[in-house]
KOLDREN-145811 format. One record per residue (C-alpha): residue in three letters; x, y, z negated. Coordinates in Angstrom, 3 decimals, decimal comma. Example, Ala and Ser with C-alpha at 12.3 -4.5 7.8 and 13.67 -1.06 7.14 Angstrom:
% residues 2
<rest:ala	c1:12,300	c2:-4,500	c3:-7,800>
<rest:ser	c1:13,670	c2:-1,060	c3:-7,140>
% end
This chain:
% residues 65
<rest:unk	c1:-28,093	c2:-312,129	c3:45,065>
<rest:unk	c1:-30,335	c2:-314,690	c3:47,142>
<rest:unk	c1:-30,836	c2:-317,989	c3:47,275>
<rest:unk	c1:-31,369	c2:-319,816	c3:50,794>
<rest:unk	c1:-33,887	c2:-322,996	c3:50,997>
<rest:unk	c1:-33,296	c2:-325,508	c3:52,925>
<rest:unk	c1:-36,436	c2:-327,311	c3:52,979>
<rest:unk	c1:-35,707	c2:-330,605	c3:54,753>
<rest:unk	c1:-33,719	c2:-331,325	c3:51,867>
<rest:unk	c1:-36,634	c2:-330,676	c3:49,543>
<rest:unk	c1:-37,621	c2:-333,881	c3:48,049>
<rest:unk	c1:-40,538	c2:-331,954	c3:45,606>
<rest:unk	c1:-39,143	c2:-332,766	c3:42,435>
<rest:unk	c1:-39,615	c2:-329,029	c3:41,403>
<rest:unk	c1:-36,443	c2:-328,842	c3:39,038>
<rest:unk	c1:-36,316	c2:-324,907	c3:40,153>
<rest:unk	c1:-39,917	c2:-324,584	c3:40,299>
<rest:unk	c1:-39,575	c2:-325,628	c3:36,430>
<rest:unk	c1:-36,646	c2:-323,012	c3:35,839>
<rest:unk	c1:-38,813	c2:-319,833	c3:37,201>
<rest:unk	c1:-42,165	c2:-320,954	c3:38,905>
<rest:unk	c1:-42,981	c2:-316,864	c3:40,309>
<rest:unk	c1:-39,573	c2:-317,399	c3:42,203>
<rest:unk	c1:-39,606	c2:-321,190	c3:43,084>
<rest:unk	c1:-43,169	c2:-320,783	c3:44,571>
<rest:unk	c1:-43,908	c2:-324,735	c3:46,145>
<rest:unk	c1:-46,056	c2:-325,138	c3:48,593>
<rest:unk	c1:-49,557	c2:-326,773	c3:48,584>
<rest:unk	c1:-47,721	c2:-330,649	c3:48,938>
<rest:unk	c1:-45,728	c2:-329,593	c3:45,893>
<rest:unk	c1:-42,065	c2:-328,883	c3:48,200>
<rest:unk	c1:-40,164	c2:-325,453	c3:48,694>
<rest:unk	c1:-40,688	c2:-324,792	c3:52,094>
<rest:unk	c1:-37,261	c2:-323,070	c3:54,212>
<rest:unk	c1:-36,911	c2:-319,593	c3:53,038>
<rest:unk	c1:-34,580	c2:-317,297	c3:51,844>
<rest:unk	c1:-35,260	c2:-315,618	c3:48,114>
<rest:unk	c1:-34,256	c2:-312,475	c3:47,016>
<rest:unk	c1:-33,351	c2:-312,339	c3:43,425>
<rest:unk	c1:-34,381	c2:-309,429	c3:41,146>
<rest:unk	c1:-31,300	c2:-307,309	c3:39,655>
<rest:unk	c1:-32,237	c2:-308,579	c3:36,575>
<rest:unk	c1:-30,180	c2:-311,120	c3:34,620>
<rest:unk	c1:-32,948	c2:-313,092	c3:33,050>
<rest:unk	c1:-33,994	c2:-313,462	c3:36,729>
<rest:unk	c1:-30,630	c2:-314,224	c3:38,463>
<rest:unk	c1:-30,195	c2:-316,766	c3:35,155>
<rest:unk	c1:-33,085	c2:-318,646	c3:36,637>
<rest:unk	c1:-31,930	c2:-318,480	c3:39,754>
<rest:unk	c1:-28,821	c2:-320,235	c3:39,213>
<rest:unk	c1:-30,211	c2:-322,640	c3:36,967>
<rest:unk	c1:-32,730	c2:-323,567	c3:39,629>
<rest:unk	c1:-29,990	c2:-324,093	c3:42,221>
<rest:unk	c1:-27,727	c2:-326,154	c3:39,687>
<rest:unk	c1:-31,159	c2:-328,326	c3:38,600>
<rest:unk	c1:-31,482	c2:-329,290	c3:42,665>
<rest:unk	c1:-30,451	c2:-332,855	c3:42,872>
<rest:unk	c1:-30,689	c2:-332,625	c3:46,703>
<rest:unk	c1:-28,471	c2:-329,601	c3:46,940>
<rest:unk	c1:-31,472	c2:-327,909	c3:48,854>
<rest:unk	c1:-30,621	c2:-324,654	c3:47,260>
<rest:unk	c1:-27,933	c2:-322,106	c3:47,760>
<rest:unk	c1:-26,913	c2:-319,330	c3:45,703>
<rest:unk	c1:-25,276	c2:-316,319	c3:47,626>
<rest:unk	c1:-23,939	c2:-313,720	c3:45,570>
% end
């Protein structure tokens, strides 16, 4: 599982950052830069994940399992 960033859609309102900040890691101006994030094969980690894609109001995240 990853999730891709797409950071012009990043408005910095760090809904994932507040799911999982180690895997939502902003940037010094407080946005998720474009990236893509490789999820642990964990499920307390790929929890998070989706919960920080789901929390996006901009729809900057996407979840590719």
């Amino acid at each position: 599982m990853r999730v891709i960033v797409d950071g012009a859609k990043c408005q910095g309102n760090a809904r994932c950052w507040a799911q999982d900040p180690e895997m939502f890691d902003l940037n010094d101006e407080g946005y998720l830069p474009t990236q893509v994030i490789d999820v642990p094969d964990e499920p307390d980690k790929q929890l998070k994940a989706r919960r920080g894609v789901r929390a996006c109001p901009e729809r900057a995240l996407t979840l590719e399992e």
